[in-house]
C-alpha positions in Angstrom: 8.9 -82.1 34.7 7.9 -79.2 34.7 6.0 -77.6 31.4 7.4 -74.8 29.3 5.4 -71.6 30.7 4.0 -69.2 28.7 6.5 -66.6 28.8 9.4 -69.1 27.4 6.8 -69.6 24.3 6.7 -65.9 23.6 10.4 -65.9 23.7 10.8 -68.6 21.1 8.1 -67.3 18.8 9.5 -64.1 18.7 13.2 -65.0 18.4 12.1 -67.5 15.5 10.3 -64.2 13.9 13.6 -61.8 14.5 15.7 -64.5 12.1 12.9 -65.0 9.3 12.9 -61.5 8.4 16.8 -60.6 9.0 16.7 -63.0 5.7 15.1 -60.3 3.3 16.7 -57.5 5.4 20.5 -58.8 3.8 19.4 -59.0 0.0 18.5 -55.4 0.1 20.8 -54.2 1.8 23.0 -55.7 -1.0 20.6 -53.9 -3.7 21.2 -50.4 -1.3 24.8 -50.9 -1.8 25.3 -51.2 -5.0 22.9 -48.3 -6.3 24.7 -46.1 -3.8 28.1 -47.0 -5.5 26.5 -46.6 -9.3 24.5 -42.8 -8.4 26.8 -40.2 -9.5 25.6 -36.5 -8.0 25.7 -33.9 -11.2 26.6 -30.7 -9.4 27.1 -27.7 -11.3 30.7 -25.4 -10.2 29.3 -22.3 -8.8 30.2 -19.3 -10.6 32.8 -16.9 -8.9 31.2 -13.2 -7.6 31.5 -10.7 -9.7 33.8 -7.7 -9.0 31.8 -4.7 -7.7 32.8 -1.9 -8.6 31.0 1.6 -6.6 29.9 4.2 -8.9 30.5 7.7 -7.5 27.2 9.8 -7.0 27.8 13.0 -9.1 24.1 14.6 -8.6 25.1 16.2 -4.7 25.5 19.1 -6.6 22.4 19.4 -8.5 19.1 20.9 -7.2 17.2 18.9 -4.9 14.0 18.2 -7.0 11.7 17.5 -3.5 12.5 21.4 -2.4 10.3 24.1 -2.2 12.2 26.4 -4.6 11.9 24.0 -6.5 8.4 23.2 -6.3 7.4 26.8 -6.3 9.1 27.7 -9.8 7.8 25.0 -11.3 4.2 26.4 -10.2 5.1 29.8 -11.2 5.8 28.4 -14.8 3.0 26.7 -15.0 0.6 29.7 -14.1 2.7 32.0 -16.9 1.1 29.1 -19.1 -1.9 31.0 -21.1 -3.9 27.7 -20.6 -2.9 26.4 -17.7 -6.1 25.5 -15.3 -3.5 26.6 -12.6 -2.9 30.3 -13.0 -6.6 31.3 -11.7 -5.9 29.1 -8.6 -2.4 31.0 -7.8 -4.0 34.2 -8.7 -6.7 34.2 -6.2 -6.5 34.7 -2.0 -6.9 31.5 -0.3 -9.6 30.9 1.6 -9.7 29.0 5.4 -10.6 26.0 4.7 -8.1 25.6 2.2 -5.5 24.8 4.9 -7.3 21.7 5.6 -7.2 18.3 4.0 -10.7 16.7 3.0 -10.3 13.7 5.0 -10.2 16.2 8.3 -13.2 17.5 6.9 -16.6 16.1 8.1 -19.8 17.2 6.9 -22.5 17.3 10.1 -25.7 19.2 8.5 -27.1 21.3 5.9 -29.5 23.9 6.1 -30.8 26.6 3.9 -29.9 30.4 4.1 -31.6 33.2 1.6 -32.7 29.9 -0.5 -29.2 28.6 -1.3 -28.0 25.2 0.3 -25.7 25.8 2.8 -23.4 22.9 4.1 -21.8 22.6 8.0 -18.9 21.0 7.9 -16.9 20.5 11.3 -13.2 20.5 11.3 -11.1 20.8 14.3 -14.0 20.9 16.2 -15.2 24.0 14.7 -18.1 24.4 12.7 -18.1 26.2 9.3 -20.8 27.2 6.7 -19.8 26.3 2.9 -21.7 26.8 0.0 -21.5 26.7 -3.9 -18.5 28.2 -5.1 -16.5 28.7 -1.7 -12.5 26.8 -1.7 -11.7 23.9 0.5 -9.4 21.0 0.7 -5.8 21.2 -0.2 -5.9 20.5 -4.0 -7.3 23.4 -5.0 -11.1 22.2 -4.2 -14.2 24.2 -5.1 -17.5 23.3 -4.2 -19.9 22.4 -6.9 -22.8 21.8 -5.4 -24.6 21.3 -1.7 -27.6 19.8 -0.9 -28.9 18.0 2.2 -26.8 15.1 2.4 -23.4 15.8 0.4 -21.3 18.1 -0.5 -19.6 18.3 -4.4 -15.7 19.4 -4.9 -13.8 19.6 -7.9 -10.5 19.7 -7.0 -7.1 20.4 -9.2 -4.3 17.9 -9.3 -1.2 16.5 -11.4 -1.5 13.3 -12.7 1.7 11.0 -13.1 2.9 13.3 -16.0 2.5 16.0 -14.5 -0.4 17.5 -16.0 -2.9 19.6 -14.1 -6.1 18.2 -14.3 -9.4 18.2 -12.4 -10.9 15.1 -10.0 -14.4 14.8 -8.5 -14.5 14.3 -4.5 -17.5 14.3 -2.2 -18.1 14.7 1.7 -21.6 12.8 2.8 -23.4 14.0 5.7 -22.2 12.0 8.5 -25.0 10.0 10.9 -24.0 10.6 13.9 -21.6 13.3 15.3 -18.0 12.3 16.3 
């Protein structure tokens, strides 16, 4: 007679393995069941849409409050103010520079002419002198002071409410030219 090889071994200790656990496998099973049959699910109805009901827009007719009219009455009242710090800037002829913002501006070199600073700022590839007291920038800016490295501007804005009011900026000599 032949003896039982390895492989038919294996076989039996495997299948002898399969039926030991299948034992624990039934009881829960039973315990899954029966907490599946006892969980209730709490679901809340959902709550039907709203109607919605469209508003008609009734302010077509009004004046469009970004327009320039708009914009430029509101500056003329503001300059008939006695103490407005606008009605000198409207009053006064605007300078080159002023068509310019500051961020276009770049300051490339200083030098000194009849012993007054004198700033050279570049924009749009041209090259212009500024000193103390000339207009620039498109807020109403107005240079404080130059010396060799920067450039001063007070410059005239509205804050959120509307009020006029003044804000420092400054251009610094650039290091190398662009």
């Amino acid at each position: 007679m032949k003896r039982p090889g390895r492989e038919a071994v294996l076989a039996v200790a495997v299948v002898l393995l399969a039926t030991g656990c299948a034992q624990g496998f039934e009881e829960l099973q039973a315990w899954i069941d029966t907490e599946r049959r006892s969980a209730k699910p709490q679901v809340r109805p959902l709550q039907p849409p709203r109607q919605f009901m469209p508003e008609p827009y009734e302010g077509a007719q009004a004046v469009d409050p970004f327009s320039a009219q708009k914009l430029s009455v509101a500056l003329r009242q503001e300059a008939a103010q006695p103490n407005s710090a606008l009605a000198a800037e409207l009053n006064r002829r605007k300078e080159p520079l002023e068509a310019y913002p500051l961020d276009l501006m770049m300051m490339v070199g200083s030098l000194s002419r009849q012993g007054r600073a004198v700033a050279l700022l570049r924009v749009d590839n041209l090259l212009h002198m500024v000193k103390q007291g000339d207009y620039l920038g498109q807020n109403y800016g107005r240079v404080t002071k130059v010396d060799e490295t920067r450039v001063e501007v007070r410059e005239l804005v509205q804050d959120a409410a509307g009020e006029w009011v003044t804000r420092s900026a400054v251009l610094h000599l650039q290091d190398r030219a662009r």
